[in-house]
C-alpha positions in Angstrom: 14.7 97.5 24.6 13.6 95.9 27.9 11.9 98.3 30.1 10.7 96.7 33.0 11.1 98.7 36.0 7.8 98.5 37.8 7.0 100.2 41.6 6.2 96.5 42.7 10.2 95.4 41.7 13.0 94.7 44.4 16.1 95.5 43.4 19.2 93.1 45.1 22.2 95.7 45.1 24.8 93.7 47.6 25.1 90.3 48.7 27.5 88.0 50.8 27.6 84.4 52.0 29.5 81.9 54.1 28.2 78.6 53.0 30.5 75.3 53.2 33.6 75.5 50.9 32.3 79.1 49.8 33.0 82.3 52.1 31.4 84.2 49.4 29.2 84.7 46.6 32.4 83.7 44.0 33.6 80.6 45.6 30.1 79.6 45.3 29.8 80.2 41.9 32.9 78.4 41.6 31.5 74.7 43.5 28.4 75.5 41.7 30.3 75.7 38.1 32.8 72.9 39.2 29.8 70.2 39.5 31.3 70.0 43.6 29.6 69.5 46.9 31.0 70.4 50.1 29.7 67.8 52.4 33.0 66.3 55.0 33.4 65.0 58.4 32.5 67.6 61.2 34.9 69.6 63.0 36.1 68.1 66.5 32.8 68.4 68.7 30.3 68.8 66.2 29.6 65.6 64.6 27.9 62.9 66.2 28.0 62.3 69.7 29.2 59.0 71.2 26.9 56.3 71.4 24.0 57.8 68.8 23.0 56.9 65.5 23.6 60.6 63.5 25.7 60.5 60.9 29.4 62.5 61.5 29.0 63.9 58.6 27.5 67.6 56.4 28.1 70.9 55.6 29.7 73.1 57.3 31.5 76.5 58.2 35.0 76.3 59.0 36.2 78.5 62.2 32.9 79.7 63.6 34.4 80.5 66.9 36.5 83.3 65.5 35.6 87.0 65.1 37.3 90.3 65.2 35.2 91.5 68.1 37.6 95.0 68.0 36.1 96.1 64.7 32.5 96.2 65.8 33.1 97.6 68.6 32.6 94.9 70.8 34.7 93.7 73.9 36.3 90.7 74.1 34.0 89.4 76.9 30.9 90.8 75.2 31.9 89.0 72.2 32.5 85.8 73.9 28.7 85.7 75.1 27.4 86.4 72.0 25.9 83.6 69.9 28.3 82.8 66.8 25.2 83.5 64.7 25.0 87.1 65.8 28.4 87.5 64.9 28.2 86.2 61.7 25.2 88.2 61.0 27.4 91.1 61.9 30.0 89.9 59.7 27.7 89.4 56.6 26.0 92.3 56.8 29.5 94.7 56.5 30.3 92.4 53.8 26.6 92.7 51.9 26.8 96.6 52.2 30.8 96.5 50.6 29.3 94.5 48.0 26.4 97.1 47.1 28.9 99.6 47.8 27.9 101.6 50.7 29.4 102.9 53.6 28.0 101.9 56.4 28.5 105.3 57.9 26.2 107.0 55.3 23.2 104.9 56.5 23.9 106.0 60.0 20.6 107.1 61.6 18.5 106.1 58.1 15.6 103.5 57.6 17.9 100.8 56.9 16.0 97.3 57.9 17.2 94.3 59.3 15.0 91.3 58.2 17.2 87.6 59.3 16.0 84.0 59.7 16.8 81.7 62.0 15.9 79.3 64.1 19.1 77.3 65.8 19.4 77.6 69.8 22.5 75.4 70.1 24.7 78.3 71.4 21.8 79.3 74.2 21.5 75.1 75.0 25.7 75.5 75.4 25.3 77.9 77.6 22.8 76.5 80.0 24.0 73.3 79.9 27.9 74.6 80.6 28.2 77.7 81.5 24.8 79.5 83.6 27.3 79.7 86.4 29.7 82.0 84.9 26.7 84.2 82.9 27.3 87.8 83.2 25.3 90.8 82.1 26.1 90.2 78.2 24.7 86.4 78.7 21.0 87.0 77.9 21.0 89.7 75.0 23.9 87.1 73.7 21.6 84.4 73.7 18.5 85.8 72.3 17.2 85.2 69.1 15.6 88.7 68.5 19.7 90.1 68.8 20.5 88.4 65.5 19.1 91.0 63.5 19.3 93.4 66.2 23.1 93.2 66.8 23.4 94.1 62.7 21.0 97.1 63.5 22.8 98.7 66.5 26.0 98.6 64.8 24.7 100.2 61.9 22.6 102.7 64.4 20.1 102.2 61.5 16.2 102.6 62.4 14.2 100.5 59.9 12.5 97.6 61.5 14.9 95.2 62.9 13.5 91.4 63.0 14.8 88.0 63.8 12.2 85.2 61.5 11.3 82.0 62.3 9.2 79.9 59.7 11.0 76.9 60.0 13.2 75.9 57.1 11.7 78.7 55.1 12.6 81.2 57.7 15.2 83.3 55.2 12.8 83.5 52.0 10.4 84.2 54.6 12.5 87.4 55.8 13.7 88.9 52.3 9.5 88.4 51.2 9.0 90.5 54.4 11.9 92.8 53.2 10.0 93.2 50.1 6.8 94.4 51.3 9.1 96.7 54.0 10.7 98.5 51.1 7.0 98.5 49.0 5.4 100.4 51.9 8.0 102.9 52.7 8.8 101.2 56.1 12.2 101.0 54.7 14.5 102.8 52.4 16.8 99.8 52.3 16.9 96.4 53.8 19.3 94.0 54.5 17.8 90.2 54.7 18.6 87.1 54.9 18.9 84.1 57.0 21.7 82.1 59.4 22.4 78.2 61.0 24.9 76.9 63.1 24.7 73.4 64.0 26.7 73.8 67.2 25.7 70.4 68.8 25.9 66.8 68.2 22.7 66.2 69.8 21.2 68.5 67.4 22.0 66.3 64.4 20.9 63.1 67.1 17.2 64.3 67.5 16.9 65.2 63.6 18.0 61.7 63.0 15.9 60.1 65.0 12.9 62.3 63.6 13.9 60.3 60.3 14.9 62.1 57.5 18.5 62.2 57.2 20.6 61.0 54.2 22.1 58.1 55.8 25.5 58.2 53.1 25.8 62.0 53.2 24.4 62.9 49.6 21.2 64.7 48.9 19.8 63.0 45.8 17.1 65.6 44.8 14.1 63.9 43.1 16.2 61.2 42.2 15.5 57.7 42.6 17.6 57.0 45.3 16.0 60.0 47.6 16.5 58.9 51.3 16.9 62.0 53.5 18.5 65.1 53.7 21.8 66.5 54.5 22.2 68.7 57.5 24.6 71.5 56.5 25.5 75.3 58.1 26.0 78.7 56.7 24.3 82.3 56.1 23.6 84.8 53.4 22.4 88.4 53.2 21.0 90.6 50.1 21.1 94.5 50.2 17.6 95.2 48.7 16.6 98.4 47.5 13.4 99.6 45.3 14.2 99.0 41.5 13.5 102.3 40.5 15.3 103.9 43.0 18.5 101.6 42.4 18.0 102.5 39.0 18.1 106.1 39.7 21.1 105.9 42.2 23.3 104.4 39.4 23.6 101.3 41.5 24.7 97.8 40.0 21.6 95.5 40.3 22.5 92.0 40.6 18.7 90.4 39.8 15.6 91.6 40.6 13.0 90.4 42.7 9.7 90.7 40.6 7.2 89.0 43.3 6.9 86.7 46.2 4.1 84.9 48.3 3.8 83.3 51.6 1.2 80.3 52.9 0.4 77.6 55.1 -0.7 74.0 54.3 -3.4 74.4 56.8 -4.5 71.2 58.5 -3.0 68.8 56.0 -2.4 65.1 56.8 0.6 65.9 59.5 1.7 68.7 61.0 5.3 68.2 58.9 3.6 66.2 55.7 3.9 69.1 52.5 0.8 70.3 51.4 0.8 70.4 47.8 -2.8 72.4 47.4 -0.4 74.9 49.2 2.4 74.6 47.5 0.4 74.9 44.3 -1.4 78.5 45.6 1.9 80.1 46.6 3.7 79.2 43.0 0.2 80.8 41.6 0.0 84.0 43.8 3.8 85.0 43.2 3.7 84.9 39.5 0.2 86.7 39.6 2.6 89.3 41.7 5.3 88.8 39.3 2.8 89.2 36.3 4.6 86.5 34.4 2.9 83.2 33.1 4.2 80.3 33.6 6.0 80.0 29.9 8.2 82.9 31.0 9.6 80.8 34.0 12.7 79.0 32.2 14.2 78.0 35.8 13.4 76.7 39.6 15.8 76.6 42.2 13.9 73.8 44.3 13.1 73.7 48.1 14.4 70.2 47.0 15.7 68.2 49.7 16.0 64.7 48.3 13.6 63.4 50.9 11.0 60.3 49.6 8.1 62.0 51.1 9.4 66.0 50.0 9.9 65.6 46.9 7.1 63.9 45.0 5.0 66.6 46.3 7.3 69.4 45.3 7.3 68.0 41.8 3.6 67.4 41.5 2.8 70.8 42.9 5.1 72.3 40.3 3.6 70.3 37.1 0.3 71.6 38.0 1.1 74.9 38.1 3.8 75.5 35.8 4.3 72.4 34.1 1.3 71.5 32.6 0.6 75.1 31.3 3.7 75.1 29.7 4.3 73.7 25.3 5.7 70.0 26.3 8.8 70.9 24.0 9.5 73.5 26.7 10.0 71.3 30.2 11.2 73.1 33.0 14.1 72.8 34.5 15.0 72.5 38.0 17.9 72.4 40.6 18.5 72.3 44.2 21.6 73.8 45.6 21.2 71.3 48.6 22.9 68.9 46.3 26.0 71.0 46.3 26.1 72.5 50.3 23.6 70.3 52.1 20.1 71.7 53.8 21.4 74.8 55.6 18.2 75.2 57.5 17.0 78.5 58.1 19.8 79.6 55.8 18.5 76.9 52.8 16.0 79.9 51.1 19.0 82.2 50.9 21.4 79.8 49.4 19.0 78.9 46.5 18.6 82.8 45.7 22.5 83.9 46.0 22.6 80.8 43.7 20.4 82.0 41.3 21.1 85.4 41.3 25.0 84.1 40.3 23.2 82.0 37.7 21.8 85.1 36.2 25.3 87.4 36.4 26.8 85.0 34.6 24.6 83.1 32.6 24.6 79.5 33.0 22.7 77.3 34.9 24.9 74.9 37.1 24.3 71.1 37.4 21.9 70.0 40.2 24.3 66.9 41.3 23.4 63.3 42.2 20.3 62.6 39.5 20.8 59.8 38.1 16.9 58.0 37.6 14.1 60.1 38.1 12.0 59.0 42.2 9.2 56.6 40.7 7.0 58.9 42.6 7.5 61.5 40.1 6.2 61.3 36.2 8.9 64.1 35.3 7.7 64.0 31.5 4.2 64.5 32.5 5.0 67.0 34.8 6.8 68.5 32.1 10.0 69.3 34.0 13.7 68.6 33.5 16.7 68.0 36.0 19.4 70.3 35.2 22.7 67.8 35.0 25.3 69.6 33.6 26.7 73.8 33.5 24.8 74.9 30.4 24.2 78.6 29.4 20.9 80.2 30.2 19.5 81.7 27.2 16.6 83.4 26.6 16.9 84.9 22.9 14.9 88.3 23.3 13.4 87.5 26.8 14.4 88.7 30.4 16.1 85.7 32.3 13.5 84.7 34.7 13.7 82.1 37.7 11.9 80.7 40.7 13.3 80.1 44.0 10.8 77.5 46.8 11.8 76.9 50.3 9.2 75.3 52.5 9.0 75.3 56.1 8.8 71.8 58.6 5.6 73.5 59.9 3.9 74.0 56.6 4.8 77.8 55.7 5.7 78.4 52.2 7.3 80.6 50.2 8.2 81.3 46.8 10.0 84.0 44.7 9.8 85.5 40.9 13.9 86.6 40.4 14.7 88.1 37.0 17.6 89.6 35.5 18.0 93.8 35.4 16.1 95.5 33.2 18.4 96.0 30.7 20.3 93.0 30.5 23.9 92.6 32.3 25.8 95.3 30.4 23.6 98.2 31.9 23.6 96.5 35.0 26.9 97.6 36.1 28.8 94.1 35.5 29.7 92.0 32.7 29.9 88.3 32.7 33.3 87.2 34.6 35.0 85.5 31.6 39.2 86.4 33.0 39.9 87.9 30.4 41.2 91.7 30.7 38.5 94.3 29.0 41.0 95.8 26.7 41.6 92.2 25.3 45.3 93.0 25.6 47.7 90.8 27.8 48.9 91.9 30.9 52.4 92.4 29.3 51.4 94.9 26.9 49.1 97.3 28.8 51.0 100.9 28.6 50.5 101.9 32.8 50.2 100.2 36.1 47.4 101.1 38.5 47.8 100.3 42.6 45.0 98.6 44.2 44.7 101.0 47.0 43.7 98.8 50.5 42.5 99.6 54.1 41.8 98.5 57.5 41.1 99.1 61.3 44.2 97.5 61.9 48.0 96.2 60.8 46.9 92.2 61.0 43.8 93.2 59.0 45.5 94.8 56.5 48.0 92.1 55.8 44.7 90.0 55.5 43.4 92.2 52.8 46.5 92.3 50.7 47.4 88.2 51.6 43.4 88.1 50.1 44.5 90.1 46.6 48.0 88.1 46.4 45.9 85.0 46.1 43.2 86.5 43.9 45.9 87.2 41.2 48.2 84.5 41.8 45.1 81.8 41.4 44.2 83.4 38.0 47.0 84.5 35.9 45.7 86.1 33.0 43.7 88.6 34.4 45.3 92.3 34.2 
């Protein structure tokens, strides 16, 4: 019987996601199982400008202007200030907590933290460059990075810290390691944390080109020979978090569990954006030492892994020295990078590799890492001991807790890395078994001797003809489930 439940653990109890072609944790399971990316032409007014050099191309969210300002409260105008990442934030975080099933009213006035990375400004750059004129007195908090998380925390009248993250690309790993050491201290009783990115304007995608690393054909090719740049995508994820022992306690169904995480620089380095891999090295080292597993007991890492020449080789060098080479050489690691699949959400990118794995884990398979074909020449993968995973394979670990890694690396040279594992008791005590479509009985449909209604609600008659068009198309898409 496995019996891990230490005081350090961290406990994810809730989780949602809009990432491109997945509005939630599911459909990206399903891209993921499917061997699909979601990388298409740009809406109308967010690919490439006229006259530059970006690519029209990447990930992203369909719809971002929309938002159902009336059920948070929130005035039309007010709403139409408001930076779409704010409102998604908002969005996500109802959607996390119906996920971990709590209602958001029984939080009300509790230590409920808001941890959220980002770093995009393209709304506030919108708004100076088109509309200062008409700003009104819900123009500034609208713009503000700090009111991402905020925003979530008003709504909620919740009084845990309440903190908008900016590390760079790591920024959203960065806020649930924060979250972590929240819950640890008894700051918070539960946390909410993610990350969020909206590319909102062509020039963005112009200046990140002209920096240099962008794919130029729109595929991230993750330590693969043919590495040249990285594809700019959009999207954000949150995790309810809670102590382990305490979810344990509540009866709550624990998705994965965060055993330990670390945080660094690269110091100095050669360049201010070159990796560091002395760094990258250290923060692999201090999680596990947090995690108190050795590196044999790591069968998985989801890779910062953007598929860029210089990125890469560093990320794969660092991880053969630490893990790798400590590990039997009939045993390689294997490694992934969800980038593959939705492009480099940015601020968002740490969250998407940990929703991934943490779907990995309910359900048991590793999905392919796409677009590795020849190994970079830069990297020795048999002497680093590691492996690409290239096709959906189950995860098995015969008489061993499922254990995984998740990287995301900052521009700026902050790192961060976390230990996930499965529950302590293996995914029948956690609350859910693996999603197979078949009914539990084992009976068809047909023969089952009652009918039970699916019982639906909403703030509103639209909304609840959403809710039941949702369900329709649930069961109509798979037909033999009861």
């Amino acid at each position: 019987m496995d019996v891990r439940a230490q005081s350090g653990d961290v406990a994810v109890v809730g989780m949602s996601c809009r990432f491109p072609g997945a509005d939630g944790p599911q459909q990206l399971w399903r891209l993921l199982a499917a061997g699909r990316h979601a990388i298409t032409d740009g809406p109308p007014g967010r690919g490439a400008s006229d006259g530059t050099v970006a690519p029209p191309w990447g990930g992203f969210l369909d719809a971002v202007d929309e938002f159902d300002a009336e059920f948070f409260g929130i005035s039309a105008r007010e709403a139409a200030s408001a930076d779409p990442q704010q409102r998604l934030v908002l969005e996500l975080g109802w959607e996390a907590l119906e996920d971990a099933g709590i209602v958001p009213d029984s939080i009300r006035g509790g230590r409920l933290g808001v941890f959220v990375g980002a770093f995009a400004d393209d709304y506030a750059h919108l708004v100076h460059r088109n509309g200062a004129t008409a700003a009104s007195q819900h123009t500034y908090p609208g713009i503000e990075r700090a009111v991402i998380a905020n925003r979530l925390s008003h709504f909620l009248d919740v009084h845990g810290p309440s903190v908008s993250i900016d590390s760079g690309q790591s920024s959203s790993l960065v806020a649930v390691h924060m979250a972590c050491q929240s819950l640890l201290t008894g700051e918070s009783d539960l946390v909410v944390a993610g990350g969020v990115q909206l590319n909102l304007l062509p020039e963005s995608l112009d200046i990140a080109d002209r920096w240099g690393p962008l794919s130029p054909d729109g595929r991230c090719y993750t330590f693969d020979a043919r590495a040249n740049g990285y594809v700019p995508g959009e999207g954000g994820g949150l995790v309810v978090l809670k102590r382990l022992d305490s979810a344990l306690a509540d009866g709550d169904t624990v998705q994965c569990v965060i055993l330990g995480s670390a945080v660094n620089h690269g110091g100095s380095g050669r360049a201010l954006t070159q990796p560091n891999e002395v760094a990258q090295r250290d923060v692999l080292r201090r999680a596990h030492e947090r995690a108190r597993i050795s590196a044999t007991e790591l069968q998985y890492v989801e890779l910062h892994g953007t598929g860029t020449p210089a990125g890469d080789p560093v990320e794969a060098s660092a991880l053969g020295a630490a893990v790798g080479s400590a590990r039997p050489r009939t045993q390689p690691l294997l490694v992934g990078s969800v980038k593959t699949n939705v492009g480099h959400l940015g601020a968002a990118a740490g969250i998407a590799g940990l929703i991934k794995v943490a779907m990995s884990i309910r359900h048991r398979e590793l999905p392919a890492s796409l677009n590795f074909e020849l190994a970079n020449p830069d990297i020795a993968l048999d002497e680093l001991n590691l492996r690409v995973q290239q096709s959906l394979g189950p995860w098995e670990a015969p008489d061993r807790p499922l254990i995984a890694g998740v990287s995301s690396f900052g521009m700026g040279g902050t790192n961060c890395h976390l230990v996930i594992s499965d529950a302590p008791s293996g995914p029948i005590a956690s609350g859910r078994k693996p999603e197979t479509g078949e009914a539990d009985s084992g009976r068809s449909p047909a023969v089952l001797p009652f009918v039970l209604p699916f019982v639906l609600s909403a703030r509103g008659s639209g909304s609840l003809c959403g809710q039941a068009a949702r369900l329709r198309s649930h069961v109509v898409e798979r037909p033999d489930v009861a």
